[in-house]
N, C-alpha and C positions, 0 to 999 in steps of 0.2 A: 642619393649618396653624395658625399662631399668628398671632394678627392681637392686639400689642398697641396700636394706640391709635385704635380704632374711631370714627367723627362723625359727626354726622348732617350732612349737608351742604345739602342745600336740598328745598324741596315745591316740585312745577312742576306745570303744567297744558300750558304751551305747550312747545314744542321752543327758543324763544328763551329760555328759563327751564333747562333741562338743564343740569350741570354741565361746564363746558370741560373737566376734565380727560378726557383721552379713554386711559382704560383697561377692561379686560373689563367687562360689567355681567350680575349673574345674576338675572332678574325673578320675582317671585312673584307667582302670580297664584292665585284662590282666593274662597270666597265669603265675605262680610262676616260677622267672628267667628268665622274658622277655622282663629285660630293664628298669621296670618302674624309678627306685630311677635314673639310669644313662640319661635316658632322662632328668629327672627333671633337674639335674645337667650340662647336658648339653646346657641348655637352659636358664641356670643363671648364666652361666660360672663359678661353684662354681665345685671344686673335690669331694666335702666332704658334702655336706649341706645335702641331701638323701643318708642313708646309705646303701652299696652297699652289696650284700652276696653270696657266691658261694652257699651257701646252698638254696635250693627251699622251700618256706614254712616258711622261715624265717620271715615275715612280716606278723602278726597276729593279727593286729589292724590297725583300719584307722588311719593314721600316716597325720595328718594336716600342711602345709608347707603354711607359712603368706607371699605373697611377698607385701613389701612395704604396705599393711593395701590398698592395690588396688583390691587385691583376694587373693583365697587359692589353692595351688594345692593341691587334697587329695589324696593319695596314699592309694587305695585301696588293702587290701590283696589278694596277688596270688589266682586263680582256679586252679582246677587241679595237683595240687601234689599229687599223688598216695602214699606216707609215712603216710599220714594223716590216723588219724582214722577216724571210720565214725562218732563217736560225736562230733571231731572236725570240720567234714565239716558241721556238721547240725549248729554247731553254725556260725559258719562263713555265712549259707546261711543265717541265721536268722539275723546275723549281720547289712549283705549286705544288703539285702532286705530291713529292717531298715532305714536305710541310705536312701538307692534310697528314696524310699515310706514315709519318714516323712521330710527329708531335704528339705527346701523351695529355698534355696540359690545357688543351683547345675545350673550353667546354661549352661554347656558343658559336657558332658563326651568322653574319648578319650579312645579309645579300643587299647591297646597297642599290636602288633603282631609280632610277627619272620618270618619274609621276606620270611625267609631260607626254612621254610616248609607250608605247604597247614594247614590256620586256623583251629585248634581244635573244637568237639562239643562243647569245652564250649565256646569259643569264639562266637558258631553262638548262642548258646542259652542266651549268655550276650547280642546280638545285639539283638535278639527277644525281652527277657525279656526291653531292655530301651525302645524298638519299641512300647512296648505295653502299657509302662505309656509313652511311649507322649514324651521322653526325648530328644531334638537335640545331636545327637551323630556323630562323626566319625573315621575312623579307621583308624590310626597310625602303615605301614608296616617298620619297622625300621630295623635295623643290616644290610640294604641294601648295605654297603662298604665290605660285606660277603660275594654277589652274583656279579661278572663279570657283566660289562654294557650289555652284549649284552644277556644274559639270563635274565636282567629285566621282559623286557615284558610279559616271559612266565609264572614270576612269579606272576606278576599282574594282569594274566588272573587267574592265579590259586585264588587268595583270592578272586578277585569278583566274580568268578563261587560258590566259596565256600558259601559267605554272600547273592549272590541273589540278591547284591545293585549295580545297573547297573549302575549309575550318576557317571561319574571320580570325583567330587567332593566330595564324600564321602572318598577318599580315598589320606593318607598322606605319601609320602616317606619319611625316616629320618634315618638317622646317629649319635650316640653320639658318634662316631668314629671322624668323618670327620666333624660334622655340616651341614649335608647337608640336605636341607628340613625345618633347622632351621626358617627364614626367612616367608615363608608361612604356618610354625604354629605360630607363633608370632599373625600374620594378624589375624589369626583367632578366637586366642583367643581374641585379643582384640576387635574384632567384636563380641564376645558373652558375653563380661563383659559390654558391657557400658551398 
């Protein structure tokens, strides 16, 4: 798909805050420093359009990204940063939750994951918690140009052991390094917006 004139369009917290336009939305969701903004960008061949952070926790509103008024990508805030306080996290659950459970327009959400290590509890309990409202989800193993070709495999047994989602279709290799994997998320998302 070519999406030339990508925007960032607005950070919400509330639902009265969402952008009116009402087309597809494909949400990422993932733990704090695990890629989301640099996927984005990678995938729109923009450097700069999702803003990138060394710091974990930095992304504290759903941050709405318009491509071409065809869909949105929403960039969910990070789980799991441990700096947080705990009112922070309860807003943030409350946020999230929010989100999932009132948005009508979600028609994909993409678990974003570090290759490098065996997925987090909060990664399985984000793929339970989409499991259980009904949501078409799948998982995104990225920073794969991190892991040696010939230790892939073991690491791909590592995340499906981990999610308990047997189908290889559930699961996406990808690179904002290299672009790799680009290609067969493309497909897929434009298979969950028409």
């Amino acid at each position: 798909m070519l999406i030339k004139n990508p925007t960032f369009t607005t950070s919400a917290v509330l639902p009265r805050q969402y952008p009116d336009l009402m087309v597809p939305e494909v949400a990422l969701a993932g733990r704090s420093n695990v890629g989301k903004s640099s996927f984005i960008n990678k995938l729109i061949n923009r450097k700069a359009l999702a803003r990138t952070s060394s710091k974990p926790g930095k992304t504290q509103t759903l941050n709405f990204y318009n491509m071409d008024e065809k869909f949105f990508f929403v960039d969910v805030p990070g789980y799991g940063y441990a700096k947080v306080s705990k009112t922070d996290r309860a807003k943030w659950k409350t946020m999230v939750e929010t989100y999932f459970s009132s948005r009508k327009m979600i028609c994909l959400v993409l678990i974003i994951v570090d290759f490098r290590h065996a997925p987090s509890e909060d990664d399985i309990q984000m793929a339970n918690f989409l499991a259980e409202l009904d949501f078409p989800f799948r998982i995104v193993l990225t920073k794969t140009d991190k892991i040696p070709k010939g230790r892939h495999n073991k690491h791909y047994q590592m995340a499906k052991k981990a999610f308990q989602i047997p189908e290889d279709d559930a699961y996406y290799l990808f690179s904002s390094y290299t672009g790799y994997g680009k290609e067969a998320i493309w497909e897929l998302i434009e298979e969950a917006i028409k």
